[in-house]
C-alpha positions, 0 to 999 in steps of 0.5 A: 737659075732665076730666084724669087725677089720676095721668098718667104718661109712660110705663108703664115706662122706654124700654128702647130707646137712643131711641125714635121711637114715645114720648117720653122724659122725664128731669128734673133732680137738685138740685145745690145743696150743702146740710148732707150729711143735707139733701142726700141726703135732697133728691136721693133725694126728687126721684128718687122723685118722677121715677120716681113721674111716670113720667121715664124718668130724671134728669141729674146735673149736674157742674162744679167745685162740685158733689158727684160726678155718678158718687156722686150716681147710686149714691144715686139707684140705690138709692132708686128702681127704674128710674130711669136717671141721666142722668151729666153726663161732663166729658173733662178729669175722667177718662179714657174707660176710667174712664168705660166702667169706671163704666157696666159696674160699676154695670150689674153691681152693679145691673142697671141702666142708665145714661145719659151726658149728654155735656159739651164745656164747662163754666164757663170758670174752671173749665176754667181751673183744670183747666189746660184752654185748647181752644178751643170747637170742639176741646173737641167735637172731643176729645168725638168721640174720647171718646165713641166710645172709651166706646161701643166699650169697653160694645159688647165691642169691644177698642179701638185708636185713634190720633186726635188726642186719645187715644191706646189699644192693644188696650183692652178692658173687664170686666165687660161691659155686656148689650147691655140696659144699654149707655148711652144717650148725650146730647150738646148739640147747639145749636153746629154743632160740637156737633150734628156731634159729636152725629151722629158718635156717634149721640147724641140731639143736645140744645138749649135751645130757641127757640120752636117757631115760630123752630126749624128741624126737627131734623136727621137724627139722635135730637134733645131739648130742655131745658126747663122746665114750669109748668103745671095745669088752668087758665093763671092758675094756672099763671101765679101759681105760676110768679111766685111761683117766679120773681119778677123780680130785678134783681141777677139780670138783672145777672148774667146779662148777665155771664154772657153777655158771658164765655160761649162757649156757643153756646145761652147766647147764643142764648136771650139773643138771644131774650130780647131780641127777645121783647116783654113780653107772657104768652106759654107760652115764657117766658124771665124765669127764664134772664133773671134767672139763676135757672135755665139753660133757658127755661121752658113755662106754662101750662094743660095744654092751652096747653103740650101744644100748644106741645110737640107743635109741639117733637115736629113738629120731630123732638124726642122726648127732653126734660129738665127741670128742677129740680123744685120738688115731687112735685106740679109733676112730676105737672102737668107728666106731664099736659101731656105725656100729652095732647101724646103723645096728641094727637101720636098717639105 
């Protein structure tokens, strides 16, 4: 089979919140702090590669050790053309006012759209830090309240509410939001409070996902996964790179099984579950990374052909929105945009 050299996702970025005719791709920006110049230089390039592989757009992470999500985007918009950031949205940081205020000044300054990647948790010392003890359920309980302050507020709406949580009169907000540039709106859905949180702001409910042939279709609702992707033509290459940017670590393994014991995520425990229960044998799911703490997502290798096939099994469970991960390179992104291109056309999006 001849491949394309240069496939791309999608012409143009989806303008809809989610659309049920495409996929839409989002990959991830590096979040390791480095020298400032180093830094910038690293997301604005990984941007560019997105946008080049045709990723509708990039999550930002954000947690008590990393630079600001909402900062870190300003730089993205700049340096690219479409790309929406995706901003990682912690409750316990800033009030929703503050958040809707993000969205409608940087689709005023710039015309562009923002995306918001909606977060209950975080690592729990943080939350500890910040003076925040609610419990895994209530922290989405309080999410609920949050989001659909923001909506509401980037809808032109004014907004009173008193819920359990917040608490606002009469709220309004300028400048406003096009009805264009509105945010589109993620949020994990891998907990049963989370996925209930997920559909009451009719928010694409997100997972780290199990493999296709253990999943459960998608509920009703917008639905993704995370997950990362290493593929070329042929397996053994596919293979080889992903060894070679993955070898196994013990001291990694180690702190992984800590992690899991102190974690109240719903997916961390699920796929260490997994792990556990998957033989060791090559299959195109592989879990060694999340396993070593390398990374925090399981991961498809492969040839173009093995891992379009398993993602056209995750789109026939009702999942079009995927997030990847860091990428290593332009070129793992432009891999990765072919095995998608044959899953979209083979799944006849």
């Amino acid at each position: 089979m001849a491949y394309p050299a240069v496939p791309k996702l999608s012409k143009a970025p989806v303008p809809e919140e989610h659309s049920q005719t495409g996929l839409q791709i989002f990959s991830t920006c590096p979040s390791a702090l480095e020298p400032a110049e180093l830094y910038r230089d690293r997301i604005i390039r990984a941007a560019q590669w997105s946008e080049r592989a045709g990723c509708a757009g990039m999550l930002v992470y954000t947690d008590n050790s990393l630079a600001d999500p909402w900062l870190v985007s300003q730089v993205l918009i700049e340096n690219t053309k479409f790309l929406y950031p995706l901003v990682a949205v912690q409750p316990v940081y800033m009030h929703p006012y503050s958040v809707a205020k993000m969205v409608a000044t940087l689709a005023f300054l710039y015309q562009r759209r923002i995306y918001l990647n909606m977060v209950a948790g975080g690592f729990k010392n943080d939350l500890t830090a910040l003076n925040d003890p609610s419990l895994h359920d209530d922290r989405y309980a309080r999410l609920t309240e949050y989001t659909q302050i923001i909506q509401q507020l980037t809808e032109g709406l004014s907004v009173t509410l008193k819920g359990q949580f917040y608490s606002v009169t009469n709220l309004t907000l300028s400048p406003r939001v096009p009805p264009e540039l509105r945010p589109g709106v993620l949020m994990s859905g891998s907990s049963e409070a989370g996925l209930r949180a997920a559909r009451a702001a009719n928010a694409v409910a997100v997972k780290y996902p199990e493999p296709p042939e253990s999943s459960v279709p998608a509920e009703r609702g917008p639905s993704g996964i995370r997950v990362g992707v290493v593929t070329r033509p042929q397996s053994e290459a596919a293979w080889k790179a992903a060894l070679t940017r993955f070898p196994a670590d013990r001291k990694g393994q180690l702190t992984r099984q800590l992690a899991s014991k102190v974690s109240d995520s719903a997916w961390h425990h699920q796929l260490a579950e997994v792990g556990r229960q998957k033989a060791q044998v090559r299959r195109v799911y592989w879990l060694q990374p999340f396993e070593n703490y390398q990374t925090n997502c399981p991961y498809l290798v492969g040839s173009y052909d093995d891992v379009a096939a398993e993602l056209v099994r995750y789109i026939g469970l009702g999942h079009r929105t995927f997030i990847l991960d860091i990428p290593s390179g332009e070129d793992e992104l432009q891999h990765t945009a072919a095995a998608f291109q044959i899953a979209s056309e083979r799944a006849g999006l």
